[in-house]
C-alpha positions in Angstrom: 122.9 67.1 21.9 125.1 64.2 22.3 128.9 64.1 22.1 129.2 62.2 18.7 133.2 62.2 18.8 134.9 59.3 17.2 135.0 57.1 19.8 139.2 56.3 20.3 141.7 58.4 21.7 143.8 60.0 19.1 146.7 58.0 18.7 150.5 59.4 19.4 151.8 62.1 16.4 155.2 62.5 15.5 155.3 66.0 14.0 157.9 67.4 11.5 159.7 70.8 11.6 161.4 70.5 7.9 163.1 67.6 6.2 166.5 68.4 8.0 169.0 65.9 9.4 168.2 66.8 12.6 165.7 65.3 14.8 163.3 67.5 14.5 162.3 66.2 10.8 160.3 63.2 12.6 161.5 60.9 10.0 160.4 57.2 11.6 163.2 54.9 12.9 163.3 52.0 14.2 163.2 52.8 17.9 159.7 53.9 16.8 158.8 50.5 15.4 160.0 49.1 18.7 157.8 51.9 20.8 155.3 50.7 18.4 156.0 46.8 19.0 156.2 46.4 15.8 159.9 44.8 15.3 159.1 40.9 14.5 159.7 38.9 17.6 156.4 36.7 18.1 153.2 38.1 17.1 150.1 38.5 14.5 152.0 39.6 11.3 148.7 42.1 10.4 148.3 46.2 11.1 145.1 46.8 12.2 144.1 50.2 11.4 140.9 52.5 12.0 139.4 53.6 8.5 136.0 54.1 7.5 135.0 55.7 4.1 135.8 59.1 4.7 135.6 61.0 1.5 132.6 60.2 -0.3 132.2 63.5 -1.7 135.3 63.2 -3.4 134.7 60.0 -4.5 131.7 60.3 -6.2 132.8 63.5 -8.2 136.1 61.9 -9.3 134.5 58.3 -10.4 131.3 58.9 -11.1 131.6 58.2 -15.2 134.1 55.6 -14.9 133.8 52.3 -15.9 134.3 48.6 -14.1 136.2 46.4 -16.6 135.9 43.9 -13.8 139.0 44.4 -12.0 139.3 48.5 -12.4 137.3 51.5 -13.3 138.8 53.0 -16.8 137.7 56.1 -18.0 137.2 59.7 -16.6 134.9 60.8 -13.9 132.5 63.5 -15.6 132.8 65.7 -12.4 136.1 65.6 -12.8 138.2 68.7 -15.1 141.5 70.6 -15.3 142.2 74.4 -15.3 144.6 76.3 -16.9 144.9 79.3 -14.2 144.9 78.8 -10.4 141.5 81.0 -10.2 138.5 79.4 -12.2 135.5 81.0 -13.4 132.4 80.0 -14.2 128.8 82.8 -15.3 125.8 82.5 -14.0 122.4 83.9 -14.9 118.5 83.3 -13.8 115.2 83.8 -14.9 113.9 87.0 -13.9 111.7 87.0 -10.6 108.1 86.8 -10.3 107.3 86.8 -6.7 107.5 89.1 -4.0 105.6 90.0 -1.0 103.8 93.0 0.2 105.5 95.3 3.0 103.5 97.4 4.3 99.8 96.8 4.7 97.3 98.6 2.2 93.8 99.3 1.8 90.5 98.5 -0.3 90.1 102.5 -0.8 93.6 103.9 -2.9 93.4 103.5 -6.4 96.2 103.9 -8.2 98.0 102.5 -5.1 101.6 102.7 -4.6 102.7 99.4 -3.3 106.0 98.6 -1.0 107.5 95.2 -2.0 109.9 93.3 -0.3 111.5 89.3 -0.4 112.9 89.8 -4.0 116.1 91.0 -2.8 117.3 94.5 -2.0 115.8 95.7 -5.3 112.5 93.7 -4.7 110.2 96.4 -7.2 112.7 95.8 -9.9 111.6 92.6 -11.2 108.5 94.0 -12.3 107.9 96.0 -15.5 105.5 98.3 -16.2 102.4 96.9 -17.7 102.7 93.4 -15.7 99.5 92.4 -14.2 100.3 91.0 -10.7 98.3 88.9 -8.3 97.8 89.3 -5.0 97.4 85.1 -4.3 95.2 85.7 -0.6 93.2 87.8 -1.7 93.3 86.9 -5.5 92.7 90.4 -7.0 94.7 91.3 -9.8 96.5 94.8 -10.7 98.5 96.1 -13.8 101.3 98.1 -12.8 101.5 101.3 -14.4 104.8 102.9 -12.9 108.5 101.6 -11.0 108.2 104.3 -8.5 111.2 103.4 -6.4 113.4 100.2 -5.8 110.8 98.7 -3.4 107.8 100.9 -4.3 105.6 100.0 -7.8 102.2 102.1 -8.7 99.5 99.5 -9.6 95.7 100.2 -11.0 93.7 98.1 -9.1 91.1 95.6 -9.4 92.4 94.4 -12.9 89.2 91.7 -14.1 86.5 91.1 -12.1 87.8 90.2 -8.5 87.2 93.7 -6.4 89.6 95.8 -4.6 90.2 94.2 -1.4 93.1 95.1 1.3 96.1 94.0 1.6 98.1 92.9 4.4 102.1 92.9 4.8 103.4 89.4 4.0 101.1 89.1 1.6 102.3 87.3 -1.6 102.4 88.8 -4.7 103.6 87.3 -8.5 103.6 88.4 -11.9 100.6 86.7 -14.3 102.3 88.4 -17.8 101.3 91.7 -18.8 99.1 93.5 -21.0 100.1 96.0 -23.8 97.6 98.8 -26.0 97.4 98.0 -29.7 99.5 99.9 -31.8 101.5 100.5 -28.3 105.7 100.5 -28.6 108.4 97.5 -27.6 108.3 97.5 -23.6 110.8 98.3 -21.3 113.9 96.4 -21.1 114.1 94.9 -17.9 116.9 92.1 -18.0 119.0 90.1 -15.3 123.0 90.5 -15.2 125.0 87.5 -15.6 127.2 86.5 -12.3 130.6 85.8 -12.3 131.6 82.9 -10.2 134.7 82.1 -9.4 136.9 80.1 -6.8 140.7 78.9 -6.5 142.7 75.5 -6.6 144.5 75.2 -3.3 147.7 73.4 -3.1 147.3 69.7 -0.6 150.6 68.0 0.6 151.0 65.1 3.0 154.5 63.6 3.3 156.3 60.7 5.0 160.0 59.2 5.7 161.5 56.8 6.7 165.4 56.1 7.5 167.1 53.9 5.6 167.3 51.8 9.0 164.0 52.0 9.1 163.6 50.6 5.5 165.6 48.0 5.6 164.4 46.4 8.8 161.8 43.6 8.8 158.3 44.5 10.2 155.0 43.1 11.1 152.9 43.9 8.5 155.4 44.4 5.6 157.6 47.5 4.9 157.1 50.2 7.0 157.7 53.1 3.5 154.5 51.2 1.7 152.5 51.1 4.3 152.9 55.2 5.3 152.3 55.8 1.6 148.7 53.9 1.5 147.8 55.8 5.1 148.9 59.1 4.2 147.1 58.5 0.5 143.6 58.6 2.2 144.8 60.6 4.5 145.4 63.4 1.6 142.1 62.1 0.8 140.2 62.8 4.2 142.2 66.8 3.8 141.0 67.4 0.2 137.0 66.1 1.1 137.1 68.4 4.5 138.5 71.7 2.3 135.6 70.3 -0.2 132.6 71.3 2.5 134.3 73.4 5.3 137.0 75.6 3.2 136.7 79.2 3.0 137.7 81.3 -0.4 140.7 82.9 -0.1 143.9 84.8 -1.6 146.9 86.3 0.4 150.8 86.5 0.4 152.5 84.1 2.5 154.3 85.7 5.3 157.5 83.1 5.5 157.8 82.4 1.4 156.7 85.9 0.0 154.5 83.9 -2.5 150.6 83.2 -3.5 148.7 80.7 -0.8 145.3 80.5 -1.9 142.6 78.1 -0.1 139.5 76.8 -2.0 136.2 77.6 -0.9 133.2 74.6 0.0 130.3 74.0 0.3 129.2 75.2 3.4 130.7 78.8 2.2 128.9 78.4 -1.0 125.1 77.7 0.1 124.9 79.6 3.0 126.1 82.9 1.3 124.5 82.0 -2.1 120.5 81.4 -2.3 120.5 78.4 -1.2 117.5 77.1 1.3 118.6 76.6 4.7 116.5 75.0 7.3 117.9 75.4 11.1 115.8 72.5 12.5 117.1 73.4 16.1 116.0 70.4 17.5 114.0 66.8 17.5 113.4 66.2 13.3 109.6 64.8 12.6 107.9 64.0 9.5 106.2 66.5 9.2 109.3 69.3 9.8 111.2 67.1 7.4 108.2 66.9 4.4 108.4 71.0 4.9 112.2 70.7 4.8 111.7 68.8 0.9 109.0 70.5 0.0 111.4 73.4 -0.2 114.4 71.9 -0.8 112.9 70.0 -4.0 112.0 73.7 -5.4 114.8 73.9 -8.3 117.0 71.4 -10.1 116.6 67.6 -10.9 114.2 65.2 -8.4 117.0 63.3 -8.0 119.8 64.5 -5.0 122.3 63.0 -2.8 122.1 63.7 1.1 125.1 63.8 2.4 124.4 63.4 6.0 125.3 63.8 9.8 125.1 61.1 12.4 122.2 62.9 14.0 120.4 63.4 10.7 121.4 59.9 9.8 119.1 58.6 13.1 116.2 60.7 12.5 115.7 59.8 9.0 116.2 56.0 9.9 112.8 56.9 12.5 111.0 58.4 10.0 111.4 56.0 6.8 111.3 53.1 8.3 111.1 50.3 5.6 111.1 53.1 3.2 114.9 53.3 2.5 116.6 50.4 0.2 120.3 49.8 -0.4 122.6 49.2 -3.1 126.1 48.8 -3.0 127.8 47.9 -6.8 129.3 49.4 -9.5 128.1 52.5 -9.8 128.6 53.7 -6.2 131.7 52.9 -6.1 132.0 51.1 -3.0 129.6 53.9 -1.4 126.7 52.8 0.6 123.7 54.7 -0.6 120.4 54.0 0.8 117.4 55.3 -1.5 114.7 56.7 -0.8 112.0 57.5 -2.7 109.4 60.7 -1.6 106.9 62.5 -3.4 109.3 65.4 -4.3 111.5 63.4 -5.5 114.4 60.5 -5.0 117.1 60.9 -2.8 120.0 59.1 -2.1 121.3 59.0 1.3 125.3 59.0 2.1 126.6 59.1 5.6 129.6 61.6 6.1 131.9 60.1 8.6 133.8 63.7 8.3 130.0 65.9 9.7 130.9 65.2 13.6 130.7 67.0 16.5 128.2 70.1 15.4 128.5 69.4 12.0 126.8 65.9 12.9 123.4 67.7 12.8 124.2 68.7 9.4 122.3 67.6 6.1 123.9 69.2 2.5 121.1 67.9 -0.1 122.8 68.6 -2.8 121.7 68.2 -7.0 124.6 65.9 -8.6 122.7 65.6 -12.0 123.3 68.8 -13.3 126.5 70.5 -13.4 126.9 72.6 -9.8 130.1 70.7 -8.9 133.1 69.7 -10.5 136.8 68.3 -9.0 139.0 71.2 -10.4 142.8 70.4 -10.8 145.4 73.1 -12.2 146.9 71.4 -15.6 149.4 68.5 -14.5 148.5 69.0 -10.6 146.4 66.2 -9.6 147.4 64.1 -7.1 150.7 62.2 -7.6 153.5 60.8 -5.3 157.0 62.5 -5.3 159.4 60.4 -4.4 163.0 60.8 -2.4 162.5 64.3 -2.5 165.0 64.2 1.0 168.4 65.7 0.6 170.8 64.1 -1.1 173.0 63.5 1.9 170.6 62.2 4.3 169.9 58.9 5.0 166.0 58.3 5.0 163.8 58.6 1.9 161.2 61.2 2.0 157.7 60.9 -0.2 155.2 63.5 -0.7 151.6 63.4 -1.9 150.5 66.7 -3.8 147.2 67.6 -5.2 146.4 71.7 -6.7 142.7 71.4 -6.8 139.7 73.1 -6.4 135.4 72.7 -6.1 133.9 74.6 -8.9 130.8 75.5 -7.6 127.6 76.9 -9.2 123.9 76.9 -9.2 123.2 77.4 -5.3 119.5 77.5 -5.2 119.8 73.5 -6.5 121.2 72.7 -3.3 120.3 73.2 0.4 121.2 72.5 4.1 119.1 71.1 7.1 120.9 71.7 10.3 120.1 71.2 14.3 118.8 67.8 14.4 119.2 66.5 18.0 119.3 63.0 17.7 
């Protein structure tokens, strides 16, 4: 795999160590601006600096809902909410399972047969009920179950309608048809899902800036040197919220320095890949046909309509294999995104490039179902982002500005979603 770095070198930081007077706060002066060649003597009076579109993510599920009056977008993003407690919750539940697959091979002789199950989680026989006629789909005979004989072991009679006992062979899939009850028989046993409790926290973003009032006051190229930090370090707060948004990890601890709460939220990545989500580890050149396998799953639940929020690598590959397939609208509602659409027989998707998904992450795909209501931009009740101004001390002679978001990525529905990963470009 190639080294898909940005290619620049990362420019000079000046790191802070508190908002003291000393010089370890990193507040910018103006022998910065002149390291920077930046105090007006004789040059081009513009900034040029290196931005791409780095939080689409977060984009779409803040704006997407809004409306252009033609000079701004009014309204409310529908992925977009407020909590009341720094944890949020949400329940899930699904429809109970009808496939497994056979475990152990069995034969044509045994009947009643006892039958181990697997691939319906660690409970795989539980999903059935007694009375269920199931179906072995290779060798299409059918069998009512007649007893729940352990957690992966069911008792079937065999050879349930006219296909004949024939043997079956581990890996073998097996799925319920609907069942079959005596007349005059009783209700039949309860077998019912529990719901799922889902929750996840708001985590608290910060980015600040100063500036002396030297600093302030002095004439620059490119205007102030205070509005300018503010508009850098705005999608800068941006770029921090979108990363915690895919890479962040759920958790909740006591701060060692403050004594207090520090909670991060969890993303994406942590969601599908401990959920039920599909994940295909492509582990090397993508084709067609690997990708048409890839959909074919990945297309199983939710809407046939999904975003792909994609790698560099993935990016090439699918640029190979849909050529003149993909077509591209940039307006109103994409809100300045580029999306490319493509439409396949398991459904539209909607491609995005993640300028964030380098280095191994640029083999990444996250195909995930934006239609429903899976995610949502979670802030804590009078905690989305806003600038705090001059929040220096009152004796020192800069002004200090802070950005501050508490929010969180409600998350729900995993097997909507799925990953691709290990495209070498």
């Amino acid at each position: 795999m190639s080294n898909i770095y940005p290619f620049y070198t990362e420019n000079t930081h000046d790191q802070g160590n508190g908002l003291t007077t000393s010089a370890a706060n990193a507040a910018r002066d103006t022998a910065i601006s002149k390291a920077e060649g930046r105090l007006v003597v004789d040059a081009l009076d513009k900034i040029f600096l290196l931005e791409a579109n780095k939080h689409p993510l977060t984009t779409l599920l803040t704006n997407v809902g809004k409306t252009l009056d033609g000079k701004s977008y009014k309204g409310a993003g529908i992925m977009k909410s407020s909590c009341t407690q720094s944890e949020f919750t949400c329940f899930e539940d699904v429809y109970g399972g009808r496939y497994a697959k056979v475990a152990v091979a069995y034969d044509a002789a045994t009947d009643p047969l006892t039958m181990t199950v697997t691939g319906a989680g660690s409970s795989s026989a539980y999903i059935f009920t007694v009375g269920d006629i199931i179906k072995n789909g290779r060798t299409g005979e059918n069998m009512r179950v007649t007893a729940i004989a352990g957690a992966n072991t069911i008792t079937v009679s065999r050879a349930w309608g006219t296909t004949p006992i024939t043997a079956g062979v581990s890996g073998d899939g097996i799925f319920i048809v609907g069942n079959v009850n005596a007349e005059g028989s009783g209700a039949r046993n309860v077998n019912a899902t529990r719901v799922n409790k889902v929750t996840n926290y708001t985590q608290i973003f910060k980015k600040t800036v100063a500036v002396t009032g030297t600093e302030n006051a002095s004439k620059l190229y490119g205007g102030k040197d205070l509005p300018y930090q503010r508009a850098k370090m705005a999608v800068e707060h941006a770029m921090d919220i979108e990363r915690a948004f895919w890479f962040g990890e759920k958790k909740e601890t006591t701060d060692a320095t403050t004594g207090k709460p520090v909670r991060s939220t969890g993303g994406i990545l942590e969601f599908l890949t401990s959920g039920n989500s599909y994940v295909h580890n492509q582990n090397g050149v993508l084709t067609a046909p690997d990708f048409n396998s890839y959909l074919r799953e990945a297309f199983t639940y939710g809407s046939d309509r999904k975003v792909l929020f994609a790698g560099g690598n993935l990016i090439q590959a699918i640029n190979e294999i849909s050529r003149g397939q993909l077509t591209t609208n940039v307006g109103d509602t994409t809100y300045g995104l580029k999306i490319s659409n493509w439409m396949t027989p398991f459904g539209e998707i909607r491609v995005v490039h993640n300028p964030l998904f380098i280095g191994e992450y640029a083999t990444y795909g996250f195909l995930l179902d934006l239609d429903g209501e899976s995610f949502q931009y979670k802030y804590l009740d009078g905690r989305d982002t806003k600038l705090e101004m001059n929040i220096q001390a009152n004796d020192a002679d800069l002004e200090a500005d802070q950005y501050i978001t508490e929010c969180g990525l409600f998350r729900a529905q995993a097997p909507r979603h799925s990953i691709i990963k290990g495209v070498v470009a």
